[in-house]
N, C-alpha and C positions, 0 to 999 in steps of 0.2 A: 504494500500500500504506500505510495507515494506520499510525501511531506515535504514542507516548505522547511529549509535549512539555509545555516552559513556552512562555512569550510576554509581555514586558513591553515599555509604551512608558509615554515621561515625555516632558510638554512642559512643561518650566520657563520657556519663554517662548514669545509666540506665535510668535517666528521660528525655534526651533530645537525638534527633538523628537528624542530618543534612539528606538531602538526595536531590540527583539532576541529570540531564541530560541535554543532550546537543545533536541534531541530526538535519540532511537534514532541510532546510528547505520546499523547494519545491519540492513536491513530483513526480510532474511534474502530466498532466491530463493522465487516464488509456488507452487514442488510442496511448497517446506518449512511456510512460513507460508501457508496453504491458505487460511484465515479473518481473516487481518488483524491475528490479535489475539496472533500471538507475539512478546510483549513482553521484551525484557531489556534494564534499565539498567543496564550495568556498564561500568565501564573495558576489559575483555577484549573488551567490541561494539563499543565506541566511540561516539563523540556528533558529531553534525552539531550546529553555532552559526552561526548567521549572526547578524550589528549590522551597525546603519545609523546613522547621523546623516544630517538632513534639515534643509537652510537654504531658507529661505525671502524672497524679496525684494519689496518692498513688496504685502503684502496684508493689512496691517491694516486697520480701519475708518479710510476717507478716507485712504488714500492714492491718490495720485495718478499714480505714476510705475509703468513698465511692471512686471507679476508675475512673479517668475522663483521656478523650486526647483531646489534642488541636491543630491544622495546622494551620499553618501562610505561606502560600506561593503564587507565581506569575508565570509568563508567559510569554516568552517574544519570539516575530517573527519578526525577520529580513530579511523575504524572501519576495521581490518585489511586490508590491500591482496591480494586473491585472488590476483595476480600476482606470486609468490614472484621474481619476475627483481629487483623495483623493491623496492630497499631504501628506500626512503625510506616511515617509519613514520605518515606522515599527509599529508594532503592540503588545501590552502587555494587560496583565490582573492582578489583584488580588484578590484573596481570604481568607478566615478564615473557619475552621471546629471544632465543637466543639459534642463530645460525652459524655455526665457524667451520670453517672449512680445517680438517685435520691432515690430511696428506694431498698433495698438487702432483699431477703428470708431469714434468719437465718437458719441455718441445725444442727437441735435438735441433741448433742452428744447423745452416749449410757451412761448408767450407769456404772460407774466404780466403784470398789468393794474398796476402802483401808484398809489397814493392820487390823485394827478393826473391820473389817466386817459391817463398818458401810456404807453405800450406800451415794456418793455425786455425783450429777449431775455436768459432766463440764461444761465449756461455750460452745456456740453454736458456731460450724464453718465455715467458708465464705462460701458465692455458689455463681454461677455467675447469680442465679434468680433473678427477680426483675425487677424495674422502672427503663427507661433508658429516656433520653433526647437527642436530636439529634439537629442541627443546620448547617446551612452555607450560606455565603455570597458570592456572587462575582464580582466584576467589569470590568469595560472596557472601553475604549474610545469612546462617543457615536458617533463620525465621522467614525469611524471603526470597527464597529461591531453591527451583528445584534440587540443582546441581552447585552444591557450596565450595566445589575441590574438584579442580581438574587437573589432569596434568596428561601429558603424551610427550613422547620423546623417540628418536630412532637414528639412523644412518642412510646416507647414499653416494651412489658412487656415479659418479659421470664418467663415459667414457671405461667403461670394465673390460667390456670385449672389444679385441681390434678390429679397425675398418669402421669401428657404432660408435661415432667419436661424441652425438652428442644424447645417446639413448643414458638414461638413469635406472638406475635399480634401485630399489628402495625398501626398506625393513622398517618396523615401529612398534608402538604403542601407544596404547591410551586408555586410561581409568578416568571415571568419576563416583562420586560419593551422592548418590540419591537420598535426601531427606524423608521421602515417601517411603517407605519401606512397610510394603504389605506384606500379609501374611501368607504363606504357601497355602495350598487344595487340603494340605494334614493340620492344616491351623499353625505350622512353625511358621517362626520368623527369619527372612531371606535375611541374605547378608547387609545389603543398603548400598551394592556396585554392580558397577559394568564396568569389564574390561575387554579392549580388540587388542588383538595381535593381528599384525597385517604384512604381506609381503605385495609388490608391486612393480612390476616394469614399463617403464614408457618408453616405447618404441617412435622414433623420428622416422616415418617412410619419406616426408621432401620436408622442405621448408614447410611448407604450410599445413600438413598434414601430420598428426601422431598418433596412435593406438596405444591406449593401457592398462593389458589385462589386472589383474585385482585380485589377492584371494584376503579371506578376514577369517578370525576365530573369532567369537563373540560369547563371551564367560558371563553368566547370570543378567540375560538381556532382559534391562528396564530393571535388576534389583526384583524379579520373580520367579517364579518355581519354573516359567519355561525352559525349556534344555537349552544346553550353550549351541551355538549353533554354526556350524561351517558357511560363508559365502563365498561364491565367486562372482565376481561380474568383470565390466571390462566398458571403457567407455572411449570416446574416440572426440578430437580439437580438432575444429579445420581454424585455421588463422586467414584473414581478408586482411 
C-alpha cells in the first residue's frame, strides 16, 4: 500500500553515509484505502522513521585490504496500536548488518615487457571473487511484536568454479524467537522458534539473465507442532 514519505541520504565521507525516512504511518486496512491514495499526515496516524548509518571498510580507490560494510540502524512506529490490551503507545526496533569479504581471488597481471627486454610479472589485481561473510541482528519489544530476536548469518563465495566467474554459492541461516507460542495437538508447549538452514546457487546465464535454485530446512515452522519441513524452489532475474 503506497504512502506519502521523505527520504534523505548524506555521504560526508566516502566511508560513512547517513541515510533515512520518515512516512504515513497507518496505512489504513485495503477495504478502507481501496486506491492507495488515503493519505493523512498527522500525529493522531502516526509516522513510520527508519535511519541507518553505513561504514564502510577499505573500498576506496587503491585500497588494498579486504571490503567490508556495516548498518547500524532502527525503526520507529508511532501509529496507534489496534490492540487496545498493549499499552505501550508506539513501537521501534533495532538492528546491525554486517558484510566482509574474508578471502579475494587474486587476478594474475599479464606480463609486461620493460625497457631491457627483460620480462617482470606485476602484482596481481583486485577482483571482487572470493569469501564473503554475511550477518545480522534484530530487535524488538517483546510486548509488541511478533518476532522480538532475529538473527541469520552464512557464507558465499563468488567465482568457486572456473570459467563461473560471476555465479555465487551461498550457505546460511536464520532463527527467530516467536512470542506467540501455542500449544501443540497433545496440549504441550512448542519451543517459541523457527529456524532455516539454507543452501543456494545463483547461476549468471548473460548479463541480464540468472537462475537460482534454493533448497531450505525449516525447524518448528511458525513455533508449532507442524513437522520441520524440507523446501526446494528456485527463482529466476531478468535485469532491463
Amino acid at each position: 500500500m503506497g504512502v506519502p514519505g521523505v527520504q534523505l541520504a548524506l555521504t560526508p565521507w566516502n566511508w560513512l553515509t547517513y541515510q533515512g525516512a520518515v512516512f504515513q504511518g497507518n496505512v489504513f486496512p485495503q477495504n478502507v484505502n481501496r486506491h492507495g491514495f488515503r493519505w493523512d499526515l498527522s500525529p493522531s496516524n502516526g509516522y513510520f522513521s527508519i535511519h541507518e548509518l553505513i561504514f564502510r571498510t577499505n573500498q576506496r580507490a587503491g585500497a588494498n585490504g579486504l571490503p567490508g560494510e556495516f548498518k547500524i540502524g532502527g525503526w520507529f512506529d508511532t501509529a496507534p496500536d489496534p490492540d487496545a490490551s498493549n499499552t505501550q503507545p508506539w513501537n521501534y526496533g533495532l538492528y546491525f548488518i554486517a558484510d566482509q569479504m574474508l578471502y579475494r581471488i587474486p587476478q594474475p597481471a599479464p606480463v609486461s615487457v620493460i625497457a631491457n627486454s627483460a620480462k617482470q610479472t606485476a602484482a596481481p589485481s583486485l577482483t571482487d571473487k572470493g569469501l564473503g561473510i554475511f550477518a545480522y541482528i534484530g530487535l524488538a519489544p517483546r510486548n509488541s511484536s511478533v518476532i522480538n530476536f532475529y538473527v541469520d548469518g552464512g557464507l558465499n563465495y563468488k567465482g568457486l568454479i572456473p570459467t563461473r566467474d560471476n555465479d555465487v554459492l551461498g550457505v546460511g541461516f536464520a532463527y527467530g524467537h516467536l512470542n506467540n507460542n501455542p500449544q501443540g495437538n497433545d496440549g504441550s508447549s512448542n519451543p517459541g522458534y523457527e529456524m532455516v538452514f539454507e543452501a543456494t546457487y545463483q547461476i549468471v546465464l548473460t548479463p541480464w539473465l540468472s537462475f537460482q535454485p534454493d533448497l531450505q530446512y525449516v525447524m518448528q515452522p511458525s513455533s508449532t507442532d507442524i513437522p520441520n519441513a524440507l523446501v526446494l524452489g528456485a527463482h529466476a532475474t531478468i535485469s532491463f
